[in-house]
N, C-alpha and C positions, 0 to 999 in steps of 0.2 A: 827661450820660447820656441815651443816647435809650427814652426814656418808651414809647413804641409796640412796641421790640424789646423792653423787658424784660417791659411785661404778654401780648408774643404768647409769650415762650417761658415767661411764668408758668403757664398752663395747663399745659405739657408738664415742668415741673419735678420733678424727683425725687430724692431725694438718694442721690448720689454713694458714700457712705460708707455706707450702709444697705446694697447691696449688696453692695459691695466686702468688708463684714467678717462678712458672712455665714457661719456653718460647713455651712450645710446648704444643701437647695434652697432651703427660705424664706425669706420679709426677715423677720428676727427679731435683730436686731441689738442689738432692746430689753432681750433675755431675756441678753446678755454681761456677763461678771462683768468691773466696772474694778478694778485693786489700786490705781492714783497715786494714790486718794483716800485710801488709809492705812485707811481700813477698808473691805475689799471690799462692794462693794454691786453693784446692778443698773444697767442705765445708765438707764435709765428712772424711775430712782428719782434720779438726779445731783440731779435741780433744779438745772441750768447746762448750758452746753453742752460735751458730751464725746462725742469721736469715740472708736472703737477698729477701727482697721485690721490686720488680718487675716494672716494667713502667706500665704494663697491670694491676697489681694489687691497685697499688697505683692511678688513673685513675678511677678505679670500686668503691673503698672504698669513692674517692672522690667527685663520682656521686652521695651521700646522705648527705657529709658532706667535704669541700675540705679545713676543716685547717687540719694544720700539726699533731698539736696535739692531733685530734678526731684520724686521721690514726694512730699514733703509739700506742695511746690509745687502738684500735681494733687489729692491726698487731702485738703489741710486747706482748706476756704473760708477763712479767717483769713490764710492764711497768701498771701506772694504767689509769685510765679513764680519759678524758680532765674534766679542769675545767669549760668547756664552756664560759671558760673568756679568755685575753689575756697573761695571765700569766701560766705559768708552775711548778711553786713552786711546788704543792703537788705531781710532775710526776715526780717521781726518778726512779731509774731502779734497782732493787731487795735492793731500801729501802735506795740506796745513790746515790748523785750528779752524773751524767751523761757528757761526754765529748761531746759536739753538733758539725758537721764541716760540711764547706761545700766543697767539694772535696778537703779534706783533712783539709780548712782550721778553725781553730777554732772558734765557733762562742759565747759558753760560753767566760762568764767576768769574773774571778776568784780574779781580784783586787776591784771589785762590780759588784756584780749579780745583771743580769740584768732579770732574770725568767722569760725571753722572747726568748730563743736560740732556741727553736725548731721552734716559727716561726717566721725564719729568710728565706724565700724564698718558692716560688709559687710550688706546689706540681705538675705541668706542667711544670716545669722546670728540674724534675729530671729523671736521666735514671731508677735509682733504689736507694734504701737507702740499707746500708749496716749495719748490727747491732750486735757487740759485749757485750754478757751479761757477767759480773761479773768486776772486776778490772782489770785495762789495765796500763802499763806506756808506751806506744808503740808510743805516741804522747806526754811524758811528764804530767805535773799539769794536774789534773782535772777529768780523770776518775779513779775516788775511786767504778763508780758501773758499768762502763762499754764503751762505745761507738756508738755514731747514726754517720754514715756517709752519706749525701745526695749527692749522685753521677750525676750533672747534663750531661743533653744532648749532645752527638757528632754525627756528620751525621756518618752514616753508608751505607749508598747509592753509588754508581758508576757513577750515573747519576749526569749530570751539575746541574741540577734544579728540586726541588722536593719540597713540602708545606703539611700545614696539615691545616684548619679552622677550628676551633669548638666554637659556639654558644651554651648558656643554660639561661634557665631560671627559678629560687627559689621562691617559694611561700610558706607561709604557710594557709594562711586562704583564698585565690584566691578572695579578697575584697580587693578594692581599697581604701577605708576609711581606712583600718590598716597597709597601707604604711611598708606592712612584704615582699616585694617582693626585688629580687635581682636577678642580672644577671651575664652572663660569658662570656668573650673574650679571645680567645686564637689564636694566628698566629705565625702558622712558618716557616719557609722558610731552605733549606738546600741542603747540595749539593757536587760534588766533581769535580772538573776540574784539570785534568790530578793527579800532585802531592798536589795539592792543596786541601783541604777540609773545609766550613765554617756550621753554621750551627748557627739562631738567632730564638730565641723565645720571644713573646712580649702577657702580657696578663694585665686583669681588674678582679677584681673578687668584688661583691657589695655586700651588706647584708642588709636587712631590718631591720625593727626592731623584734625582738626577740621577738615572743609569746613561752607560756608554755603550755601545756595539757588545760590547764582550759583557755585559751586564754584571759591570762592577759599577758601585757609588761614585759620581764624580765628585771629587774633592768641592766640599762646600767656603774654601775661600774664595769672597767676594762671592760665592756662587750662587744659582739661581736656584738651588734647590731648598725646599719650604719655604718659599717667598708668597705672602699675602699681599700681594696691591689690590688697591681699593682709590675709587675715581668718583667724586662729583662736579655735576658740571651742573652750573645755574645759568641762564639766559633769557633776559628779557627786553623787550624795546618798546617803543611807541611812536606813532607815528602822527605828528602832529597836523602836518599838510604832505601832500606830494613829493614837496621836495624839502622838510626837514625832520629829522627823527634823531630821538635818544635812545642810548643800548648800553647794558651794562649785563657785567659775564662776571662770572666767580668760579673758582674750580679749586679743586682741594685735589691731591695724591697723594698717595704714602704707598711706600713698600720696605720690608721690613721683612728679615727672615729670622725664622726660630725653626733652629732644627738641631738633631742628638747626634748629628753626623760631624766628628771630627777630622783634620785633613793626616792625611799616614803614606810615607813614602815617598815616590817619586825620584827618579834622578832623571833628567834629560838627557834625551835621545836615547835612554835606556826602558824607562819603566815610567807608567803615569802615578800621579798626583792623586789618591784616591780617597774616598769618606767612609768609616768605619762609624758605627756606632759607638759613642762614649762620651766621657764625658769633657764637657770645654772647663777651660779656666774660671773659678768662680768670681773674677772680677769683671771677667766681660759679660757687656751688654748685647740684645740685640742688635746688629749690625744693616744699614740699612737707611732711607728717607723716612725720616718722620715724619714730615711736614714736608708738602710744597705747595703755598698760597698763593693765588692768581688772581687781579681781579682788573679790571678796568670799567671806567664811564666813559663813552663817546656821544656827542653831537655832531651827526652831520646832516651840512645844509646845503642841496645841488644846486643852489641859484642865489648865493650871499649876497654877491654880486654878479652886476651882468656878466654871463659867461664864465662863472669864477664858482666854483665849491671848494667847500672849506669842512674840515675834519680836524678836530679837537678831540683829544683824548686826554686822560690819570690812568695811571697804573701803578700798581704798587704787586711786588714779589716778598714772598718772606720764606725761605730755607733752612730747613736742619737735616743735614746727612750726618749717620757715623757711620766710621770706617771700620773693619775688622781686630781685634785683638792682637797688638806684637808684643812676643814671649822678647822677653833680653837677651839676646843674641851675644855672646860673650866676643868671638871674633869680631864683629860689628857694633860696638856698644852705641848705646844712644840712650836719652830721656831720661839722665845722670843710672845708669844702665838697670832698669827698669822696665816692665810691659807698661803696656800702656796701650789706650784706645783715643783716636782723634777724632773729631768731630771737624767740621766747617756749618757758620749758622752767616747767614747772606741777606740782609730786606733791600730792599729796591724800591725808589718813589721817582713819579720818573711824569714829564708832559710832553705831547705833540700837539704841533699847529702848522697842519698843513692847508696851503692854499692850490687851486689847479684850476689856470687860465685857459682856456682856449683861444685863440686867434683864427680866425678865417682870412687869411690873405687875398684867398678867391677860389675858389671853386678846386683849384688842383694842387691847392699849397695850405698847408694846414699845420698848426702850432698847439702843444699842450704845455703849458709850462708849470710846473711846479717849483712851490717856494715856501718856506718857512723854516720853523725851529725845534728841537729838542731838551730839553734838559732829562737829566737823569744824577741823584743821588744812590750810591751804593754805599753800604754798609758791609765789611766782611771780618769774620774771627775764626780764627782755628782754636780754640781751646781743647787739651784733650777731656777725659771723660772724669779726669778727677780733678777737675781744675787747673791743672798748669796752662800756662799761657803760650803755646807753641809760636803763632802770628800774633798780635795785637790787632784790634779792631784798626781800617784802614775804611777810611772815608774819603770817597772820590766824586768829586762833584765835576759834571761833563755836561758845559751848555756848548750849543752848534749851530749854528744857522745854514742852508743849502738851496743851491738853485739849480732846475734839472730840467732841459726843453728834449720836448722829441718832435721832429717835422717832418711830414710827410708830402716828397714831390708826386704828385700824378700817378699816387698810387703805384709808383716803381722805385723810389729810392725813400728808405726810412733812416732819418740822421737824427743819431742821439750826442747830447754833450750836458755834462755836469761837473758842479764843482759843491764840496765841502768845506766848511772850516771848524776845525773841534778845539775845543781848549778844553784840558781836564786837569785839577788841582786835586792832587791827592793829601791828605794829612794825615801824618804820620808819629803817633804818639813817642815819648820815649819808651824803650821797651828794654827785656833780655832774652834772648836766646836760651833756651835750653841745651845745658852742657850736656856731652855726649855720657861722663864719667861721672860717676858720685864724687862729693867732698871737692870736685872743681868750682870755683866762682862763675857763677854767671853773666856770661859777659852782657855788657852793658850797651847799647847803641840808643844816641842822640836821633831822636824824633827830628823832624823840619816838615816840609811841603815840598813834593815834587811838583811841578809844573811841564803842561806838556801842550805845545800848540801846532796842528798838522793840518795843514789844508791837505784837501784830495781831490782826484780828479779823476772822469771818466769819457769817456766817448766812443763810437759805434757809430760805425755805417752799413746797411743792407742792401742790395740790389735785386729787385723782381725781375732777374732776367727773364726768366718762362718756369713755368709748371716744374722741368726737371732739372732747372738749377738756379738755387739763389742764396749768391754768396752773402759771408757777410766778414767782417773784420773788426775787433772791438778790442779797444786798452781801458784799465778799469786798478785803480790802486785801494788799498787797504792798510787799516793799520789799527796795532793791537797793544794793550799793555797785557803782557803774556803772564800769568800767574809771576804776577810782581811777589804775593807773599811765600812763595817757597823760595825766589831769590833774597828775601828778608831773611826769614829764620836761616837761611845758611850763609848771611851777614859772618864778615871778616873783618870789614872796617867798622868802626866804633860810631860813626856819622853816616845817615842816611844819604849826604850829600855825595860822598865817595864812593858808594855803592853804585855798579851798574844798572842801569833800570829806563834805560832809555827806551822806547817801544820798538816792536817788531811794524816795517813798513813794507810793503810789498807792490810791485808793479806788475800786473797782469797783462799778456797778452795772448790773443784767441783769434784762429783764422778758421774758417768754414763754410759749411753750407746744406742748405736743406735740400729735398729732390722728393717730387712725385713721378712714379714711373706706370702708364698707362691707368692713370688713374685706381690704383692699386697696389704698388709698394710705395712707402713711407721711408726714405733713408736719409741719414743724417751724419756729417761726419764733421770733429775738433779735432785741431792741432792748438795745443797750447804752450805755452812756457813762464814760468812766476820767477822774479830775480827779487833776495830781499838781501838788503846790506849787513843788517843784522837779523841773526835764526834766531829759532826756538827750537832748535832739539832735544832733546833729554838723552843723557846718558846717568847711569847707574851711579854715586857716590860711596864711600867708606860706610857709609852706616847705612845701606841698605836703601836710600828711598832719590829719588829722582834729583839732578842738579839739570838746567837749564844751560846749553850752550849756545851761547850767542855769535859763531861764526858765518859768513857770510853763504845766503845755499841758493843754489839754481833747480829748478824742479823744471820735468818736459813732460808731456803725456801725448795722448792719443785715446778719444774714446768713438766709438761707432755704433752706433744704432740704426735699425730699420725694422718695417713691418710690413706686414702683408696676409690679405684674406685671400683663402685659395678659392673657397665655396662658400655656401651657406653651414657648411659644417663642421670648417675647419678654418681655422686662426692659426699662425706660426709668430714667433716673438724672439727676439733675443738682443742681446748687446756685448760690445766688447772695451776694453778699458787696460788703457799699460800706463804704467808711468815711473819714472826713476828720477832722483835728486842727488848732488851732491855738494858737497860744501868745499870751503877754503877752510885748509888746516892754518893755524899760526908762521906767517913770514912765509905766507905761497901766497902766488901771481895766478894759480889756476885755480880750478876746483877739483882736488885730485884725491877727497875722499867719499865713500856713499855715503847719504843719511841711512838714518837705522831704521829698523821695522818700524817704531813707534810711529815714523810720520811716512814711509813710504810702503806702502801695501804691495801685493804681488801682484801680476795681472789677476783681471778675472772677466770670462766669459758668461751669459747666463743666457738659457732657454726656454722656451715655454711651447706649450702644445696645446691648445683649447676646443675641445669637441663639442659639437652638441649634436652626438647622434636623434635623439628625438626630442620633441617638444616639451621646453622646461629644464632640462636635463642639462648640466654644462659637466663636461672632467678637464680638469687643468694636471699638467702633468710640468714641472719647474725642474730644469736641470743648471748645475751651478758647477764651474769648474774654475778652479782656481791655479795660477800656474809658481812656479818653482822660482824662487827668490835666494841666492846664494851666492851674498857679496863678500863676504869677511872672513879672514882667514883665520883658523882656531888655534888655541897654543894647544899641542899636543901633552899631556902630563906623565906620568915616569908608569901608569896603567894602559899607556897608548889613548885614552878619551880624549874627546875631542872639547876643549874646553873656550867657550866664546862668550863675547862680553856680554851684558844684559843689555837687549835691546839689540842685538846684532846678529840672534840665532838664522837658522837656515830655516828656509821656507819649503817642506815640501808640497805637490799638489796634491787636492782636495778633489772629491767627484762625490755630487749627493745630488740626488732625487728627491725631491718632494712631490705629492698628491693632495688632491682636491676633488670633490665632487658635490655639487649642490640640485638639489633637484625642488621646485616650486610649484604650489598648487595654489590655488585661489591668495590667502592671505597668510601662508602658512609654508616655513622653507625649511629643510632638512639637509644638513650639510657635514660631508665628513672629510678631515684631513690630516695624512699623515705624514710626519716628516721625519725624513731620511730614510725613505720608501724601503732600502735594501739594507737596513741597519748595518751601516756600514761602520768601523769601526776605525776611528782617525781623530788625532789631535787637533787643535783648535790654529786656528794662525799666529793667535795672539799669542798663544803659550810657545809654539816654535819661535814665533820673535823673541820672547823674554829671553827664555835660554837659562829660567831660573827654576831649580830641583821644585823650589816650593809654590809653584805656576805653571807645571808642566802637567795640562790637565787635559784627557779627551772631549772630544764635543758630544751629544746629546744621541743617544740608538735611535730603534725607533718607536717614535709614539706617535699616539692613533686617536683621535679628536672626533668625536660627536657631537652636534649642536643642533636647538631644535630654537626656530623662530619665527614669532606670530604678531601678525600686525593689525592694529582691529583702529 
């Protein structure tokens, strides 16, 4: 890390997110109500580190770039850079798996990951994302590093009838021959009549094909080029009396690419991975979500009992991703050696019954407690595309009961403490493996039930010391069944029972503190560290696709945030973020190797600069730098290359610019943005992690965004 460049942009640091989630002119992002924590509170009161990004921010960011995981990329420090593919694998959040929902409801596979959770729904669809960094059990399995909540849309209007339209238009080379263009539709309609309130949003979003800096095709594996997503969101409530109402939400996404772009070339560290026109293999299918169904009913009622509301939810998820086309790999054979395309299909039925007491001690001592239960059935299969049976359906049934107080002394000391208890029974049919070789037997492995019972626990304390400093300290555990079905299909034992599959358990801790300085910077700063007995790393196997290593790993980080308004004209923003892990090899006493890219990201600093020379008028100007990651030593080959494991490539840095500019007249906004302002020309993070010929892809030149949006 160069020491010199981070203390010179220390001074000018300001956080990112403070900004961005802004509802008003001022930085008061303190005063935002979070729901992910199950009992709504202040963020200022978290005691942990909790972003909440915005409608209006999430909107700006996606004015240069509108997937999900470019925004949390830019918006979370924790979080690292997109892969500019459709996959999220190497985007953990301070170095492990991440809990994905969408109001509330979970969109991670934990029975098979499906490295597609973040985009699971149209970044126009949501009110704001809510984000818990470090380990959570506050939702059960799955956040060992934290939680992303996408909070979609509810009318908030008075009026019967109210809409919004917004058109845009994506180019990157403004030439009709490189078929790079893409568009945007969004409509929405909303409203309230008397007790009643609905509110629908329906959108398109298109992609062209994908140039890089040097204005070659980027390779369309996994890629985002000719990707159509397409987003509905339904929302309706009622409101019975003051204090009980019903609501129920639906939302449907797909994205799904077809494109004439095959992938040709590539060798790492040499030459990229790029898309030619021609033609794919006639057996594969569009690649891509077909389907991602969302829906829940809620009752809540703020006065059940005395001083007591109560929140009762159903959800149900239903999932079909496919994955891209594998040719038969002769050096690597797999799928009795065979192409083949995989699928994962996932439903989700799932209830909440949360209760939330208050206590009045007296006047300077105050109680919230929360209590109740979860259940949740999951359903998950990998089948590939012609029917073989890669995972078998695995049914996991996860009921939990929890209780969670926070108390507040005199308004200077906020003490949180909670406890979980989950029990989750998975059933596991008998099944077979797919042999790697043709004419081999498929081996057979004995079905049973695994059973899994983990209490958890959490706690936090905050101190108001003054205005410029107020620490805080908080331990917080997690714990995961980590894609249990890719440890199945690469079953070696004949019995389920013999198979490892124990969960990943994590213990978090976090030291900090928030600071207001003269009433105008905003600074914030973590130290953290996560110790889990058993990992989830992924290293590369024999035939090409992910194995699961279950060693024990230590992760540390450090992220820093601050803000500050200089004028009425100028805004300054930025964050910074390190962090490194390493694990215990086999018969070591230490941790004395690094995790891989997959789960630990390189630093990254981010900037912002926000004008508003005249009235109406904003330019955001986002600068993102990424720093240099290079733990693993390479075997040299008999050509002198440098040859390193999958998942252990060299990180170099990154420097890109992005632009924004919206200007506003009555009911009517005109907004443009482009991203990677100086079409800079650089490989992606992800792809340097892999370190695989046929993943070694650049990231995105530049393209120039037009949108035009009316609100009546």
């Amino acid at each position: 890390m160069n020491i010199k460049l981070f203390f010179a942009c220390l001074i000018l640091l300001i956080n990112y997110q403070h900004f961005y989630t802004q509802e008003t002119k001022e930085l008061e992002l303190n005063e935002t109500i979070i729901s992910a924590t199950r009992i709504p509170e202040v963020v200022k009161n978290s005691a942990s580190s909790v972003i909440v990004i915005s409608k209006e921010t999430i909107e700006e960011l996606a004015l240069s770039n509108p997937d999900m995981s470019v925004i949390l990329g830019l918006a979370v420090p924790s979080i690292g850079l997109s892969s500019n593919t459709t996959s999220n694998r190497s985007q953990t959040m301070r170095g492990r798996p991440m809990l994905v929902m969408v109001d509330g409801i979970p969109q991670s596979t934990p029975l098979r990951n499906t490295d597609r959770d973040i985009r699971s729904i149209s970044p126009f669809a949501i009110e704001r994302i809510e984000v818990i960094e470090g380990a959570s059990s506050l939702y059960g399995s799955g956040a060992v590093g934290g939680i992303v909540n996408f909070v979609t849309k509810k009318s908030r209007s008075n009026k019967a009838f109210n809409g919004e339209t917004s058109i845009g238009i994506t180019d990157a080379r403004i030439k009709q021959s490189d078929h790079a263009s893409g568009y945007k539709l969004n409509q929405q309609l909303y409203g309230n009549i008397k007790n009643f309130d609905y509110l629908i949003n329906a959108g398109i979003i298109t992609s062209g094909r994908g140039i890089d800096g040097n204005g070659e095709f980027i390779s369309p594996r996994y890629g985002l080029s000719d990707v159509m997503s397409k987003n509905i969101l339904a929302k309706i409530g009622y409101k019975f009396t003051q204090n009980l109402r019903i609501e129920a939400m639906y939302n449907f996404f797909s994205s799904e690419q077809d494109t004439d772009l095959v992938a040709s070339g590539g060798k790492y560290l040499q030459s990229p991975r790029i898309g030619i026109v021609g033609e794919k293999n006639p057996n594969a299918i569009n690649e891509g979500t077909k389907y991602n169904h969302n829906a829940y009913i809620k009752l809540i009622s703020n006065n059940i009992f005395k001083n007591t509301s109560l929140e009762a939810s159903f959800y149900t998820q239903s999932l079909y991703t496919i994955f891209d086309y594998r040719e038969n790999n002769p050096s690597k054979p797999r799928w009795e050696e065979t192409g083949g395309q995989a699928t994962i299909k996932a439903n989700k039925y799932g209830a909440r019954l949360n209760f939330i007491t208050t206590i009045n001690y007296n006047e300077n001592i105050k109680t919230s407690v929360l209590y109740g239960g979860d259940f949740l059935l999951d359903e998950t299969s990998q089948p590939l595309v012609d029917g073989r049976l890669w995972v078998p359906e695995l049914k996991g049934y996860n009921t939990a009961g929890f209780l969670q107080t926070v108390t507040n002394f005199y308004n200077k000391i906020n003490l949180k403490t909670g406890v979980r208890y989950d029990h989750i029974l998975v059933k596991i049919p008998d099944y077979h493996t797919i042999p790697n070789k043709k004419n081999q037997v498929w081996p057979s492995i004995q079905g049973g039930n695994l059973n899994y019972n983990k209490p958890t626990f959490n706690t936090s304390i905050q101190y108001y010391a003054a205005k410029e400093f107020n620490p805080y300290i908080s331990f917080s555990q997690g714990f995961a069944i980590f894609d249990l079905g890719r440890v199945l299909r690469d079953a070696k034992d004949d019995v389920v029972s013999k198979i490892e599959t124990d969960p990943v358990a994590t213990n978090n801790y976090e030291v900090g503190f928030t600071s207001k300085i003269i009433d105008k910077i905003n600074f914030k700063a973590a130290y953290y560290w996560s110790h889990s007995k058993l990992g989830s790393d992924l290293v590369a196997g024999n035939d090409g696709f992910w194995k699961v290593v279950r060693n024990p790993q230590l992760i540390q980080g450090l992220e820093i945030q601050m803000d500050t308004k200089i004028n009425r004209y100028i805004i300054l923003g930025g964050t910074y973020s390190y962090l490194e892990g390493k694990l215990k090899t086999d018969d070591s006493s230490s941790y004395n190797q690094y995790m891989s890219g997959l789960s630990i990201s390189a630093p990254k600093l981010t900037f912002f600069t926000t004008l508003n020379p005249i009235k109406n008028l904003a330019l955001n100007v986002i600068y993102i730098h990424t720093f240099k990651r290079d733990r693993f030593t390479p075997v040299i080959d008999k050509n002198g290359n440098e040859i390193f494991n999958e998942g252990e490539g060299k990180v170099f840095p990154i420097d890109l610019f992005n632009l924004t500019a919206n200007y506003k007249f009555k009911n009517t906004k005109i907004s443009m943005g482009i991203e990677n302002l100086f079409n800079k020309t650089y490989y992606t993070s992800a792809s340097m992690i892999m370190a695989r010929d046929s993943e070694y892809a650049r990231g995105n030149g530049r393209y120039l965004t037009l949108n035009f949006t009316v609100n009546y």
